[in-house]
Chimera marker file (.cmm) of the C-alpha trace (Angstrom):
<marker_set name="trace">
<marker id="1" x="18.760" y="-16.334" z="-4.442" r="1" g="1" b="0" radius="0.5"/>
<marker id="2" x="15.361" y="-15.320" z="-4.085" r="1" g="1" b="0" radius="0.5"/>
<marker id="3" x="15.070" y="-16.827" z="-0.194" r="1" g="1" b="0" radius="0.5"/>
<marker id="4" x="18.651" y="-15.349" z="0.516" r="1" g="1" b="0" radius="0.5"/>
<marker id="5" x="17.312" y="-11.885" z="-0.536" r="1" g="1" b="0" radius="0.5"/>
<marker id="6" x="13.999" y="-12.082" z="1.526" r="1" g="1" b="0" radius="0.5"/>
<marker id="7" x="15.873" y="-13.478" z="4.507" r="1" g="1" b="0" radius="0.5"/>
<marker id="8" x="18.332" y="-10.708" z="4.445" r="1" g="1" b="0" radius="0.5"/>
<marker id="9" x="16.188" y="-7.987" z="3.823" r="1" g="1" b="0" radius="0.5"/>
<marker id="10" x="13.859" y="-8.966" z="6.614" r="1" g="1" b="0" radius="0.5"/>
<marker id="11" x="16.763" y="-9.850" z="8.809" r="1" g="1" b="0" radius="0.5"/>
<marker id="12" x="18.055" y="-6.886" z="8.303" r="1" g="1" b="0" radius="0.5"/>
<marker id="13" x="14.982" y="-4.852" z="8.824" r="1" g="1" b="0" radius="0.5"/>
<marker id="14" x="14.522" y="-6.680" z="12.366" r="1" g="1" b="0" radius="0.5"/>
<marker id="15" x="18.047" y="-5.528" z="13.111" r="1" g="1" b="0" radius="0.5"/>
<marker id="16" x="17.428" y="-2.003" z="12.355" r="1" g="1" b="0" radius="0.5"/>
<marker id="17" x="14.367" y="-1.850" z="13.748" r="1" g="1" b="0" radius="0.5"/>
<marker id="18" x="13.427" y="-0.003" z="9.883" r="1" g="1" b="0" radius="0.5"/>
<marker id="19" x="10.140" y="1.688" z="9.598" r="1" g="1" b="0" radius="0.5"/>
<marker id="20" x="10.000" y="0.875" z="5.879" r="1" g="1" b="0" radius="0.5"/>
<marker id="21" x="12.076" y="-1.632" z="3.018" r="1" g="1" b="0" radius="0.5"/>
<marker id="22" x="11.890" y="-0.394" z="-0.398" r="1" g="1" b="0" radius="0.5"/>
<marker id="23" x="11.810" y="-2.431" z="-3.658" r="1" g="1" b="0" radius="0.5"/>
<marker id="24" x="11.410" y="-1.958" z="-7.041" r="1" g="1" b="0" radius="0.5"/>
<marker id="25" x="8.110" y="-3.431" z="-8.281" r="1" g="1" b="0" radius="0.5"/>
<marker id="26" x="7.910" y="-6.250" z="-11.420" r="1" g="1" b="0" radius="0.5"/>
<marker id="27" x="5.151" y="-6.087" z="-14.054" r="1" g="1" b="0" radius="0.5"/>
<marker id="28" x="4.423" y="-9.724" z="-13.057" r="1" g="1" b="0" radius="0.5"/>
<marker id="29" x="0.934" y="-10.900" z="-12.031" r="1" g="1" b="0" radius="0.5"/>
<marker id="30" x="-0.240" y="-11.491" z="-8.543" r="1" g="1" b="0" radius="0.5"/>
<marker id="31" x="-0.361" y="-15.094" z="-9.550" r="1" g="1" b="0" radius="0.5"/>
<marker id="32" x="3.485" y="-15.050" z="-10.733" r="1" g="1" b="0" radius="0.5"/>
<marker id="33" x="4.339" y="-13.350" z="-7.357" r="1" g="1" b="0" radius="0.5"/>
<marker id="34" x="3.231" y="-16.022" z="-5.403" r="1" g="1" b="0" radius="0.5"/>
<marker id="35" x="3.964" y="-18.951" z="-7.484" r="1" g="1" b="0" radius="0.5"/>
<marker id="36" x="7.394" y="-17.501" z="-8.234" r="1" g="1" b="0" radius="0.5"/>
<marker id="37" x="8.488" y="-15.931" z="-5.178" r="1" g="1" b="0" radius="0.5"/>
<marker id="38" x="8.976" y="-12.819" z="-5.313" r="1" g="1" b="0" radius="0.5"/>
<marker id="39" x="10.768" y="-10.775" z="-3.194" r="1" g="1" b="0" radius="0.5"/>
<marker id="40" x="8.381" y="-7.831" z="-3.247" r="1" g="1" b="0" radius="0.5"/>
<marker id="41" x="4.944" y="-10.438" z="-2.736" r="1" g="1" b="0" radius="0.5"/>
<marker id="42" x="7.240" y="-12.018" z="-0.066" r="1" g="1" b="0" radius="0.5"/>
<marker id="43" x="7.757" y="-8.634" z="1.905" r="1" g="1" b="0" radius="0.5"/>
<marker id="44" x="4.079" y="-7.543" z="1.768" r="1" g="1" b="0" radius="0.5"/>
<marker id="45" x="3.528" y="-10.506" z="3.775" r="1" g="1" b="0" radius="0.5"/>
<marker id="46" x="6.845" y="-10.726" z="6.043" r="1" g="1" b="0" radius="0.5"/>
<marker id="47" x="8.259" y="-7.664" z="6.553" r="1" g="1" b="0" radius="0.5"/>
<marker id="48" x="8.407" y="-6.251" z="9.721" r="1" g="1" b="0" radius="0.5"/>
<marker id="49" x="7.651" y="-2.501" z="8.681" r="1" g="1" b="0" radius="0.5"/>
<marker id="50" x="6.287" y="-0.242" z="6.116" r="1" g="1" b="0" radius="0.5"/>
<marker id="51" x="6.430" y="-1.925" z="2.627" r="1" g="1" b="0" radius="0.5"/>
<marker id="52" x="7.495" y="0.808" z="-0.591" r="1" g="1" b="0" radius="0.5"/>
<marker id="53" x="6.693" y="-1.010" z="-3.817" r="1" g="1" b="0" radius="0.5"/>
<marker id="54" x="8.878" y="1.612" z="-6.188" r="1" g="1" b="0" radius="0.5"/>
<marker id="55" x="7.566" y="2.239" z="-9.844" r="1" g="1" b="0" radius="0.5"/>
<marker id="56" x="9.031" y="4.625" z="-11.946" r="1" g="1" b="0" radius="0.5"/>
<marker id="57" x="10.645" y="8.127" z="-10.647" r="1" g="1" b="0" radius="0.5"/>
<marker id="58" x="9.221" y="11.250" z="-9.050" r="1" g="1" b="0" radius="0.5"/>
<marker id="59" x="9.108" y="14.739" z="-10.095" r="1" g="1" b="0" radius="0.5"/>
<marker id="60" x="11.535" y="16.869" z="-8.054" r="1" g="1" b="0" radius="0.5"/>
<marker id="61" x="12.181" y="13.981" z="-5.801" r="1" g="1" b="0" radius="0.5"/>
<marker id="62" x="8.425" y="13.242" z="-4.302" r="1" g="1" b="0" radius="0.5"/>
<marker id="63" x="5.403" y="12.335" z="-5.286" r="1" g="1" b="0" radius="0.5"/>
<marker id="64" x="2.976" y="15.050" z="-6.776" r="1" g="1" b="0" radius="0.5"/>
<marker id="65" x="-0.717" y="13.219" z="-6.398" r="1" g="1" b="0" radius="0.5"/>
<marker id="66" x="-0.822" y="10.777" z="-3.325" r="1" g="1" b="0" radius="0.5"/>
<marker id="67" x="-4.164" y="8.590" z="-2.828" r="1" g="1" b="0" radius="0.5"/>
<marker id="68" x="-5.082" y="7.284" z="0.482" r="1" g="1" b="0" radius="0.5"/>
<marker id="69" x="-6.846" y="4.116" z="0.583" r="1" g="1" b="0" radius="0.5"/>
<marker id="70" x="-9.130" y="3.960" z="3.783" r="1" g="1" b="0" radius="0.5"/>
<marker id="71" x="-12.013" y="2.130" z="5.391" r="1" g="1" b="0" radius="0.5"/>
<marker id="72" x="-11.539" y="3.086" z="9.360" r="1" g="1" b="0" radius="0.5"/>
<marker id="73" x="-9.519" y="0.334" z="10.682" r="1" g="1" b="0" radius="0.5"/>
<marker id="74" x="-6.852" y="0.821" z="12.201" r="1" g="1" b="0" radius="0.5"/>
<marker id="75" x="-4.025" y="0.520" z="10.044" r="1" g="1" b="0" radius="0.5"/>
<marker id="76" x="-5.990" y="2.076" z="7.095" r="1" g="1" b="0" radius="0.5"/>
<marker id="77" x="-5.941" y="5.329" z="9.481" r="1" g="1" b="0" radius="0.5"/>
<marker id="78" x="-2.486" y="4.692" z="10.105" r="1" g="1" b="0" radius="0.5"/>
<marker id="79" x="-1.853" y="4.740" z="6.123" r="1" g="1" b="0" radius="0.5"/>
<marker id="80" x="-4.187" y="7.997" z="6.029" r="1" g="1" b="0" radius="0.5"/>
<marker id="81" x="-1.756" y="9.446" z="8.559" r="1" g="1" b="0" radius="0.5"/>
<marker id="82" x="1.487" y="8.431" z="6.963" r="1" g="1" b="0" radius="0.5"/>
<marker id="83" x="-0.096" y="9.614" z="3.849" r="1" g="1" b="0" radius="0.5"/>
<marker id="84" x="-0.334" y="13.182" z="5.121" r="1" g="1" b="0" radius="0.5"/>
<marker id="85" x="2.757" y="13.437" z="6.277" r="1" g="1" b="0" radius="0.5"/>
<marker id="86" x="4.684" y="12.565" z="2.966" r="1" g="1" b="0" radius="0.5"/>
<marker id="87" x="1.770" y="15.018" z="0.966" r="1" g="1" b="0" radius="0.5"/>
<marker id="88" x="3.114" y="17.768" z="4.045" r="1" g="1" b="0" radius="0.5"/>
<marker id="89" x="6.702" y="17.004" z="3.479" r="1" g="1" b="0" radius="0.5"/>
<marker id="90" x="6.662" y="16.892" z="-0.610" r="1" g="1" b="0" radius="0.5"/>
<marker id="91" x="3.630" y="19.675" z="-1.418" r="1" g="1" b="0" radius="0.5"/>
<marker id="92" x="1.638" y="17.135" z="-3.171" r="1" g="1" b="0" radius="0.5"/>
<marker id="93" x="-1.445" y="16.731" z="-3.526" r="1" g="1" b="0" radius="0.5"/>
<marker id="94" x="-3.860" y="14.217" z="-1.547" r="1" g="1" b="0" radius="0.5"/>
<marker id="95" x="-7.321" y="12.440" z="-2.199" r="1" g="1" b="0" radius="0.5"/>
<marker id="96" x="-8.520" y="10.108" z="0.606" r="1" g="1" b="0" radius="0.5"/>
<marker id="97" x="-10.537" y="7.547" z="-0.389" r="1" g="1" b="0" radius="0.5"/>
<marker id="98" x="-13.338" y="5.065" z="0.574" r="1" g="1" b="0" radius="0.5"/>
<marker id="99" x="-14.928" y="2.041" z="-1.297" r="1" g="1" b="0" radius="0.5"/>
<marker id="100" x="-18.447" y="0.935" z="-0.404" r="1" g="1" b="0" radius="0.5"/>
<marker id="101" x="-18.401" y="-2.198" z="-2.207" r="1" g="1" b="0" radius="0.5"/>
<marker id="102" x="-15.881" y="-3.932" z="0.041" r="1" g="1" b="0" radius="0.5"/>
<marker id="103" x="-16.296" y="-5.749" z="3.499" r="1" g="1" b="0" radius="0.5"/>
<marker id="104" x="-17.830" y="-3.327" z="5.273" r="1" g="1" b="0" radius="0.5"/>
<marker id="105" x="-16.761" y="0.616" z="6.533" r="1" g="1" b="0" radius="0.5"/>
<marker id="106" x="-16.073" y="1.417" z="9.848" r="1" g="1" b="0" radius="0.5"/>
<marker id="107" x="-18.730" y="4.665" z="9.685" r="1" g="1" b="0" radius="0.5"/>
<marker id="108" x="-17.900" y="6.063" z="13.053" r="1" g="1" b="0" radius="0.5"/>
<marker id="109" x="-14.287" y="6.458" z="12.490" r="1" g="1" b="0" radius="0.5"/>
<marker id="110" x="-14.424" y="8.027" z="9.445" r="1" g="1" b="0" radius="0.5"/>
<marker id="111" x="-16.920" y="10.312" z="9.863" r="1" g="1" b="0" radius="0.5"/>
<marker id="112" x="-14.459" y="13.232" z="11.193" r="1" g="1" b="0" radius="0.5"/>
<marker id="113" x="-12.066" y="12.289" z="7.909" r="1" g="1" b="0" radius="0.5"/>
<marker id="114" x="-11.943" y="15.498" z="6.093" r="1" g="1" b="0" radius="0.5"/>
<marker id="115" x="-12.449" y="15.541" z="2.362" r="1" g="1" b="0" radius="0.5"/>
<marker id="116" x="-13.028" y="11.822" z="2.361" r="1" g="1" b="0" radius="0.5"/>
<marker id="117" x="-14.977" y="10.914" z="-1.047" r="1" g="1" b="0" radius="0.5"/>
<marker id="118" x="-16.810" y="7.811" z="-1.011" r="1" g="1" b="0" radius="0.5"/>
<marker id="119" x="-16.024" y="5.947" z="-4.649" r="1" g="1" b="0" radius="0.5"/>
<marker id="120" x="-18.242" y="3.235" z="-5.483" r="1" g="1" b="0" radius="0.5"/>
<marker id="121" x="-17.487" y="-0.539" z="-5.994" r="1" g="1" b="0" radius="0.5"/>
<marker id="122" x="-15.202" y="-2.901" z="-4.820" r="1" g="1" b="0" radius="0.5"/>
<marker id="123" x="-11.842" y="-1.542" z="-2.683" r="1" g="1" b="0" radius="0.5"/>
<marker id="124" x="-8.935" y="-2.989" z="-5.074" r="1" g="1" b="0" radius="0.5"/>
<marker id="125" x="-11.350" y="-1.665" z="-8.432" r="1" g="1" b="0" radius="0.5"/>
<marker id="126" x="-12.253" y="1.814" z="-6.931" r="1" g="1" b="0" radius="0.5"/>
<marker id="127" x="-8.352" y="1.991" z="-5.824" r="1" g="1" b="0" radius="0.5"/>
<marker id="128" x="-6.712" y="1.356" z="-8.666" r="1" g="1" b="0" radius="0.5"/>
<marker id="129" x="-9.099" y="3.838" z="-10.329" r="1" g="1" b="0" radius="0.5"/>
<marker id="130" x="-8.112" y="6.659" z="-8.078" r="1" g="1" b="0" radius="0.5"/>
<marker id="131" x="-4.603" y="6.454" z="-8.521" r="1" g="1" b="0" radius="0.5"/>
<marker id="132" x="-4.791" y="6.707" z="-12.071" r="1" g="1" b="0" radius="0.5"/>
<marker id="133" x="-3.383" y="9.697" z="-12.063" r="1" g="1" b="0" radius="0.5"/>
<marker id="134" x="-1.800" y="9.264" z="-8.764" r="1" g="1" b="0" radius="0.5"/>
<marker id="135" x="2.638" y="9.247" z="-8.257" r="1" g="1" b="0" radius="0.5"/>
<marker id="136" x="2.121" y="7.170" z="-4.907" r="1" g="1" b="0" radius="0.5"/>
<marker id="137" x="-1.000" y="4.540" z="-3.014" r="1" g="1" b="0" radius="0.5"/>
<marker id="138" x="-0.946" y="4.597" z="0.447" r="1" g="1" b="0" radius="0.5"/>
<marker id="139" x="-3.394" y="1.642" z="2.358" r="1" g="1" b="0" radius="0.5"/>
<marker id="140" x="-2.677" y="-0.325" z="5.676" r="1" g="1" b="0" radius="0.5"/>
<marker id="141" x="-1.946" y="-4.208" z="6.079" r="1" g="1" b="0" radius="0.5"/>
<marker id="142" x="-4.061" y="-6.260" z="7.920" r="1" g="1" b="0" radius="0.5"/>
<marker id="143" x="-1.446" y="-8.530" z="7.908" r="1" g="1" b="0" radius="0.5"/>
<marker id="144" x="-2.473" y="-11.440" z="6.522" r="1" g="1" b="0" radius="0.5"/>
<marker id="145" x="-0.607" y="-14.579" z="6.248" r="1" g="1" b="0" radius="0.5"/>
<marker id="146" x="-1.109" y="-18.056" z="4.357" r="1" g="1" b="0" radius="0.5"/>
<marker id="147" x="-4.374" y="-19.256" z="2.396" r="1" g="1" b="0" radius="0.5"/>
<marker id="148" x="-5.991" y="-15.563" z="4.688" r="1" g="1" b="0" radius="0.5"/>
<marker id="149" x="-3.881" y="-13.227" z="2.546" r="1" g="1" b="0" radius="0.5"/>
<marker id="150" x="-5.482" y="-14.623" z="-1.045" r="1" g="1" b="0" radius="0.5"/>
<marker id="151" x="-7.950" y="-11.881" z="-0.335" r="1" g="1" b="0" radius="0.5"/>
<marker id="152" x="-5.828" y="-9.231" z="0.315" r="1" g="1" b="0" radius="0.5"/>
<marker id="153" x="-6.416" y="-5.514" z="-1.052" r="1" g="1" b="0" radius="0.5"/>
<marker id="154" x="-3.027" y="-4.418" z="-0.181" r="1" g="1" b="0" radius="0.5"/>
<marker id="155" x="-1.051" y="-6.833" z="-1.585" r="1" g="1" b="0" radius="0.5"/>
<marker id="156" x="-3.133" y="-6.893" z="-5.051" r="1" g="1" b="0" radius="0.5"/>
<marker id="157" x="-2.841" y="-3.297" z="-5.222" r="1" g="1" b="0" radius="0.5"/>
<marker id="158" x="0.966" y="-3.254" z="-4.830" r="1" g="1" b="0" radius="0.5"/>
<marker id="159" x="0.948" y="-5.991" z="-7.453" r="1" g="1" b="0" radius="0.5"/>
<marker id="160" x="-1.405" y="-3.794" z="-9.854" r="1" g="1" b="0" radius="0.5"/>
<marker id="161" x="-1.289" y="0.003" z="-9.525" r="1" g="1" b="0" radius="0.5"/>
<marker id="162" x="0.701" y="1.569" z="-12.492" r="1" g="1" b="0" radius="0.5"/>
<marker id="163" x="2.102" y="3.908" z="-9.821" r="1" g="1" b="0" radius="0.5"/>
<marker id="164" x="4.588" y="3.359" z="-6.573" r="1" g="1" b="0" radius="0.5"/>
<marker id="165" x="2.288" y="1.682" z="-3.421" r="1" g="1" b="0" radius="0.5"/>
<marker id="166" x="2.922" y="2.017" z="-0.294" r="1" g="1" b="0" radius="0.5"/>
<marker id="167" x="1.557" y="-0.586" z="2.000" r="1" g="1" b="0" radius="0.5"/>
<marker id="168" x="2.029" y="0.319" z="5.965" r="1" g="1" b="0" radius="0.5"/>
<marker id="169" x="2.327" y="-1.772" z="8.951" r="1" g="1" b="0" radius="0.5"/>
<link id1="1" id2="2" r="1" g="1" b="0" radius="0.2"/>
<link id1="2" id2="3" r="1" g="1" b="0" radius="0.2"/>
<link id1="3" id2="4" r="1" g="1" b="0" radius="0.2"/>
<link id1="4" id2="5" r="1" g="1" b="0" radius="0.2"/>
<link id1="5" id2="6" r="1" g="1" b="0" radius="0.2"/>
<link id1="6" id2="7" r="1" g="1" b="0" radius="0.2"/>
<link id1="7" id2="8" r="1" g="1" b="0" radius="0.2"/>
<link id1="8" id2="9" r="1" g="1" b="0" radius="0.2"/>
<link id1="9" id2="10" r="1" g="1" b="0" radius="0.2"/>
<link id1="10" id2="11" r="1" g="1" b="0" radius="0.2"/>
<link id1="11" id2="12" r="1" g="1" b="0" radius="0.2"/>
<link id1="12" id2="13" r="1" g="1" b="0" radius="0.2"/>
<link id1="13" id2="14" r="1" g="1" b="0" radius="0.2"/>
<link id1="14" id2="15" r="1" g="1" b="0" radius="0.2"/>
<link id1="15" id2="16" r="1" g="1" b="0" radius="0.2"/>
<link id1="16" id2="17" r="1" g="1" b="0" radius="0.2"/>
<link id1="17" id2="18" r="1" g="1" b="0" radius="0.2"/>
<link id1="18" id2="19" r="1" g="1" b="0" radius="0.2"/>
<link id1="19" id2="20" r="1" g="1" b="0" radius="0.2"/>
<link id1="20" id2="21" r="1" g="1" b="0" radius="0.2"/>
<link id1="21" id2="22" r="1" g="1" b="0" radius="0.2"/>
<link id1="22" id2="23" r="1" g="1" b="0" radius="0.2"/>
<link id1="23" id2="24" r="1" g="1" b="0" radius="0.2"/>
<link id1="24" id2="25" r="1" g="1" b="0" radius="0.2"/>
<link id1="25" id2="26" r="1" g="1" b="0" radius="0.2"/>
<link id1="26" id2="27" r="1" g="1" b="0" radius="0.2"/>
<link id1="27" id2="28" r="1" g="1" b="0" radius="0.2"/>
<link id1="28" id2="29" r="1" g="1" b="0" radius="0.2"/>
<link id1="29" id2="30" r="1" g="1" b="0" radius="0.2"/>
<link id1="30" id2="31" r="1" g="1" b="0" radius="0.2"/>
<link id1="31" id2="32" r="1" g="1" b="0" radius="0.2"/>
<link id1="32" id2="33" r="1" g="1" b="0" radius="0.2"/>
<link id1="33" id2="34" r="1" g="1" b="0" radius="0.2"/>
<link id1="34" id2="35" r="1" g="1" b="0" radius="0.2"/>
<link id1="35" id2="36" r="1" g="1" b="0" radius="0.2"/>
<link id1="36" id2="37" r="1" g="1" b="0" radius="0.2"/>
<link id1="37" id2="38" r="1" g="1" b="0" radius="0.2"/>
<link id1="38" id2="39" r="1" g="1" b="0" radius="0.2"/>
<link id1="39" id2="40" r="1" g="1" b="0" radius="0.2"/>
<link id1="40" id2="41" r="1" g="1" b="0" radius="0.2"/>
<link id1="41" id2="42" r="1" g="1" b="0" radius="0.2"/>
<link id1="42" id2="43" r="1" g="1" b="0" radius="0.2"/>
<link id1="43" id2="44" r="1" g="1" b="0" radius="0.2"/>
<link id1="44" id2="45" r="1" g="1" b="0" radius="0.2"/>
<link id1="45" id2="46" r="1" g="1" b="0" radius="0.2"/>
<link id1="46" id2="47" r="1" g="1" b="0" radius="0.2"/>
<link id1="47" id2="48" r="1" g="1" b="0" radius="0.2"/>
<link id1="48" id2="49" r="1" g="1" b="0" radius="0.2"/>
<link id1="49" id2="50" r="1" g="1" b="0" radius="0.2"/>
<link id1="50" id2="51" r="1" g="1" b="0" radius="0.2"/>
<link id1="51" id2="52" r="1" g="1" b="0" radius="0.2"/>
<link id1="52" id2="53" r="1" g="1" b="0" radius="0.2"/>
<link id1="53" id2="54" r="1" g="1" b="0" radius="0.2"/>
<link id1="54" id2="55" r="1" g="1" b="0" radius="0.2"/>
<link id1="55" id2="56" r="1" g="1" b="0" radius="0.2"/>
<link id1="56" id2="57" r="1" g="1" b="0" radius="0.2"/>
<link id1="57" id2="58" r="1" g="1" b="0" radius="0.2"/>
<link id1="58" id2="59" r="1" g="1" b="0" radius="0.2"/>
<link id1="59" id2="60" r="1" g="1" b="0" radius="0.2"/>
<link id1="60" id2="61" r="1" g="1" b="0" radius="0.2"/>
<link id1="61" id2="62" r="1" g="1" b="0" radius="0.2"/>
<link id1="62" id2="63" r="1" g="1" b="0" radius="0.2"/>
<link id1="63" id2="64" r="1" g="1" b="0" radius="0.2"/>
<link id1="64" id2="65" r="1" g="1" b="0" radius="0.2"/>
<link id1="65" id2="66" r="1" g="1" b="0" radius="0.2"/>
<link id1="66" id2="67" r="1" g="1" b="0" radius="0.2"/>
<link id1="67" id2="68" r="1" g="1" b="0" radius="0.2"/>
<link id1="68" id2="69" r="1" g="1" b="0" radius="0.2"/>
<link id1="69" id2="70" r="1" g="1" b="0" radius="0.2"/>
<link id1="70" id2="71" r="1" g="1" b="0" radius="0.2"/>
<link id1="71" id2="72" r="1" g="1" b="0" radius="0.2"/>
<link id1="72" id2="73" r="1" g="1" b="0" radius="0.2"/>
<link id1="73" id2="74" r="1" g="1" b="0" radius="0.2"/>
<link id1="74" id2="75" r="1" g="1" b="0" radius="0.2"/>
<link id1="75" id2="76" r="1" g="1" b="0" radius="0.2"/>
<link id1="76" id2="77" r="1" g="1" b="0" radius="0.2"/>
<link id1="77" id2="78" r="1" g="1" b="0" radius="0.2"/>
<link id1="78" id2="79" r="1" g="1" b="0" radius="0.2"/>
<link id1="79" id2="80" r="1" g="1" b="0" radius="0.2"/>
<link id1="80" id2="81" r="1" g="1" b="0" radius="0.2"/>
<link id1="81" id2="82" r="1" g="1" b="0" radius="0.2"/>
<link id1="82" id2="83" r="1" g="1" b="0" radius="0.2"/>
<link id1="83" id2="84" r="1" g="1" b="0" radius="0.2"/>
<link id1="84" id2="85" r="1" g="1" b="0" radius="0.2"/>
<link id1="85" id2="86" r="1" g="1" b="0" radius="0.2"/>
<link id1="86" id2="87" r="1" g="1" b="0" radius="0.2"/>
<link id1="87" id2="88" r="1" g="1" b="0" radius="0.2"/>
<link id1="88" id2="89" r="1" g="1" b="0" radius="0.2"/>
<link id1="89" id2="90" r="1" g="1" b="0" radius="0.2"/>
<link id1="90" id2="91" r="1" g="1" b="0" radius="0.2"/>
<link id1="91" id2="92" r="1" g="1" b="0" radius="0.2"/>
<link id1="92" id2="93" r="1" g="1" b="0" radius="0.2"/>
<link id1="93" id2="94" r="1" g="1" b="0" radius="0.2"/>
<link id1="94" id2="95" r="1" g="1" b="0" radius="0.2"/>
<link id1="95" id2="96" r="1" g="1" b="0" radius="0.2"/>
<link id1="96" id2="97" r="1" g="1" b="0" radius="0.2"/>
<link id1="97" id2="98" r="1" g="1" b="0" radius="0.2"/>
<link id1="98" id2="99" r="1" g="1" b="0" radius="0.2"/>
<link id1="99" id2="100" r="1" g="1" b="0" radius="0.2"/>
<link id1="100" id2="101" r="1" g="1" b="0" radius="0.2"/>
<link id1="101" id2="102" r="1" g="1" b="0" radius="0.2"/>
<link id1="102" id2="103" r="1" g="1" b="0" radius="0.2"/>
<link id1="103" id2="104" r="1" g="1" b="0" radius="0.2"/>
<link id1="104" id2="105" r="1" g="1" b="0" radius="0.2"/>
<link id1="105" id2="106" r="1" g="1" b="0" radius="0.2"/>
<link id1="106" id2="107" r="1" g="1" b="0" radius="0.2"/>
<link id1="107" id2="108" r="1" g="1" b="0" radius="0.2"/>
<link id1="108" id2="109" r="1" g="1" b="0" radius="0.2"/>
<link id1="109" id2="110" r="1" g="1" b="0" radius="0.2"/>
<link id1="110" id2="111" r="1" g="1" b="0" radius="0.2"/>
<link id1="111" id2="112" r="1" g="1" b="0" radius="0.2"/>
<link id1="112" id2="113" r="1" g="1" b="0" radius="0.2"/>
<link id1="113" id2="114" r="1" g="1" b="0" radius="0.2"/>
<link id1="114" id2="115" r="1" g="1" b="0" radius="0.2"/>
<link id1="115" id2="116" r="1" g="1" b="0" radius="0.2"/>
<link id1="116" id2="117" r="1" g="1" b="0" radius="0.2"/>
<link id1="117" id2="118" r="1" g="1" b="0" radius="0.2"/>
<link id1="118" id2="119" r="1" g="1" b="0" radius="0.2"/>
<link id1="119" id2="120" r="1" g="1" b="0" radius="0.2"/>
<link id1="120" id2="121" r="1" g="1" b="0" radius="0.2"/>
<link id1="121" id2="122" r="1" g="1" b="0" radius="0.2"/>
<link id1="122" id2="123" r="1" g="1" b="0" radius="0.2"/>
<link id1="123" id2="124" r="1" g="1" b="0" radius="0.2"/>
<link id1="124" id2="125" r="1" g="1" b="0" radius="0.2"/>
<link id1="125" id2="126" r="1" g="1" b="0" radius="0.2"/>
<link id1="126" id2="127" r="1" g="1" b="0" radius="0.2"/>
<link id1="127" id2="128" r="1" g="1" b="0" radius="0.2"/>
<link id1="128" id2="129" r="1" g="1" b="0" radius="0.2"/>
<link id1="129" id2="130" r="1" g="1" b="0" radius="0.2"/>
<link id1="130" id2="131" r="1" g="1" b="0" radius="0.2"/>
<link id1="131" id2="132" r="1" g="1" b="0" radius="0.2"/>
<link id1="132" id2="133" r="1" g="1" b="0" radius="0.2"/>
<link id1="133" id2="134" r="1" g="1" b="0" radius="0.2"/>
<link id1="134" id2="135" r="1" g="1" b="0" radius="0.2"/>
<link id1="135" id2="136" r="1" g="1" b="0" radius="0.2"/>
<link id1="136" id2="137" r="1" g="1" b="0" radius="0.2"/>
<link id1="137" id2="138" r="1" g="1" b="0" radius="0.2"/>
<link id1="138" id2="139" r="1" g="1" b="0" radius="0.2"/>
<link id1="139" id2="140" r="1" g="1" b="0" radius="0.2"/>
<link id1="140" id2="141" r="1" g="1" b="0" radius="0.2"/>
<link id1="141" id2="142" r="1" g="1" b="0" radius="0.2"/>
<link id1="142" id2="143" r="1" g="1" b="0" radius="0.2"/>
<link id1="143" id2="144" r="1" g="1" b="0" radius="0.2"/>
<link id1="144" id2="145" r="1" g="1" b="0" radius="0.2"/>
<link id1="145" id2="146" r="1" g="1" b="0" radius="0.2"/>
<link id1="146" id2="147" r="1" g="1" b="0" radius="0.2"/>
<link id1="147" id2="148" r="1" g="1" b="0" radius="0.2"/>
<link id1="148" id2="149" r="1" g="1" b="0" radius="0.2"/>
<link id1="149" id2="150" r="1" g="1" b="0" radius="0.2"/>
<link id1="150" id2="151" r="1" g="1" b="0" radius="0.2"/>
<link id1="151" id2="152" r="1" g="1" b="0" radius="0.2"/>
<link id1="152" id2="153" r="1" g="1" b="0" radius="0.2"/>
<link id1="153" id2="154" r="1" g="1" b="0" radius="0.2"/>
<link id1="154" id2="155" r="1" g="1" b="0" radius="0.2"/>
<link id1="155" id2="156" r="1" g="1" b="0" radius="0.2"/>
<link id1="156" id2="157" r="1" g="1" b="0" radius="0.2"/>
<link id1="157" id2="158" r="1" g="1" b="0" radius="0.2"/>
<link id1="158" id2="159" r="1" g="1" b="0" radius="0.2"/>
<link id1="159" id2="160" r="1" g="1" b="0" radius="0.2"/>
<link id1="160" id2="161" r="1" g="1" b="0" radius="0.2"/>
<link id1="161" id2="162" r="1" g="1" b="0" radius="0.2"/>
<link id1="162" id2="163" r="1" g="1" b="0" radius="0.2"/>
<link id1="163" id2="164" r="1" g="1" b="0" radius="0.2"/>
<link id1="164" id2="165" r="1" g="1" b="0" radius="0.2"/>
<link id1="165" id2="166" r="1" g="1" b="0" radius="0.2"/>
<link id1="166" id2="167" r="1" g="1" b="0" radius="0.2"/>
<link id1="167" id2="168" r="1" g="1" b="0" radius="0.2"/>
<link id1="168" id2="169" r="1" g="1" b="0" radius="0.2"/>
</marker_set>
C-alpha cells in the first residue's frame, strides 16, 4: 500500500500542479524510513513541491515560533522567504538561522539577511537545537536523490525535529 500511496500522492501533486503535500510525520528513525518505505522519507525525495512533515497541532491554527534554516543557496533563501510569509500571515515569531560547521556558507548572500544569528556546529545539530522551542522548521531541498541524499540535512531534520518541518522545493 505503501507504493500505491506515494504514487498517488505524487501523481496527484503533478496533476495539480500543488505547491506543497502534507503528511503526518512517524516517530520512526531515518534508518526505518528508508529501509521501510515510508511515505513521508519517500516524498522528501519525490515530490514535486513543498514537503509539510505535520507533528502535533498549532495554537490558534498557525505556528507561534518558526525557525529558518539557511546557508545562502538558493533554495535555503527560498525556505527563508516562504518562512516569512507564513510568520506574516500567522503573527509568529521568526529566528533565521546559520550553521558554521556544515559544508560551507555562501557569505555574500547572506550578508544583507537581517537578524541572521550564526549558531555553531554542524547544520542538522545546530537545527534541531533551534527549534527546540520552535511550532514549525523551514530549510530548502537540494534535491537529492539515491546513495547523494544519505547526507541530506533536510530530510534528517524532517525525520528528527520534535516539531512540524517544512522542507521546500
Amino acid at each position: 500500500m505503501r507504493g500505491a500511496a506515494l504514487a498517488a500522492l505524487v501523481g496527484e501533486a503533478r496533476a495539480e500542479q500543488a505547491t506543497l503535500v502534507v503528511v503526518g510525520g512517524h516517530r520512526r528513525s531515518r534508518a526505518a524510513g528508508i529501509l521501510l518505505g515510508t511515505v513521508a522519507t519517500s516524498l522528501l525525495h519525490d515530490a514535486p513541491c513543498s514537503v509539510l512533515v505535520a507533528r502535533g497541532t498549532w495554537p490558534d491554527g498557525g505556528p507561534a515560533g518558526i525557525v529558518a534554516g539557511v546557508d545562502g543557496s538558493p533554495t535555503s533563501l527560498a525556505a527563508l522567504a516562504a518562512a516569512r510569509e507564513l510568520a506574516s500571515r500567522t503573527g509568529a515569531s521568526l529566528r533565521v538561522v546559520a550553521a558554521s560547521g556544515g559544508k560551507g556558507l555562501a557569505d555574500g548572500e547572506l550578508a544583507d539577511v537581517p537578524g541572521l544569528e550564526r549558531l555553531p556546529g554542524a547544520p542538522l545539530d545546530a537545527l534541531l537545537a533551534a527549534a527546540a522551542e520552535a511550532d514549525l522548521v523551514v530549510v530548502g531541498s537540494r534535491g537529492l536523490h539515491g546513495v547523494a541524499a544519505l547526507g541530506s540535512v533536510s530530510e534528517r531534520l524532517a525525520h528528527r525535529a520534535g516539531c512540524s518541518a517544512l522542507v521546500v522545493r
